[in-house]
N, C-alpha and C positions, 0 to 999 in steps of 0.2 A: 641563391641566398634567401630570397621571399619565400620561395618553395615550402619549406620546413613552417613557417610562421601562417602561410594558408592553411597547410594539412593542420596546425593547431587550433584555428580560427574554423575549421570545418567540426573537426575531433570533440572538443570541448562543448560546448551545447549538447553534441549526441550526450557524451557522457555524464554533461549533468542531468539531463532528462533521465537517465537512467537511474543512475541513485536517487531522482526522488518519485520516481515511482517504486521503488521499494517498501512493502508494507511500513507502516510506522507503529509505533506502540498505542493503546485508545486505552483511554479511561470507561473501566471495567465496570457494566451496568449488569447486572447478574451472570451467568456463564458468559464463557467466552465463546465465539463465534465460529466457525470450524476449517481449522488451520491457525489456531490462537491457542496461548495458551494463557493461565492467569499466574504472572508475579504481581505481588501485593495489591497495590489499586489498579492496574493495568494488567491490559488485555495483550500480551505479544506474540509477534510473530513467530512459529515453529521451525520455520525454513525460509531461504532468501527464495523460494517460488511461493513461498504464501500472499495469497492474493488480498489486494487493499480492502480495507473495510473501514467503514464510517457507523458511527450510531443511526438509529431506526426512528425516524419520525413518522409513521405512518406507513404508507407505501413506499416503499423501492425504489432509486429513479431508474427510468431504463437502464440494461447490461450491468443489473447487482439483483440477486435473491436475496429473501429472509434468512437469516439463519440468528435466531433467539432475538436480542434485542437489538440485533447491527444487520445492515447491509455488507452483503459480501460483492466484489467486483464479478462477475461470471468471466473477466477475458485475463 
């Protein structure tokens, strides 16, 4: 009887971790970043493997390159 309500209490956390590491949409500071593409004032995702990307202040933090005006994730 508890069984089913573990396996959900395990399940659930994977699975929200996983949708939000899913790219999200970025407000669009000149080109988009590559694996982006531009609808209107954002920057979105081409494919559910497009990798995260934050805007560019500077350097990169570790495990993201430059690409235009955003950090892209490299993993």
């Amino acid at each position: 009887m508890f069984k089913p309500l573990l396996s959900l209490a395990v399940l659930l956390p994977a699975a929200l971790i996983h949708l939000t590491a899913l790219a999200q949409p970025i407000a669009r500071n000149g080109s988009c970043p590559s694996g982006y593409y531009a609808s209107g004032n954002y920057c979105v995702a081409s494919s559910g493997s497009s990798k995260n990307a934050i805007p560019r202040n500077g350097s990169c933090p570790s495990s993201y390159y430059a690409s235009g005006n955003y950090c892209v994730s490299s993993r």
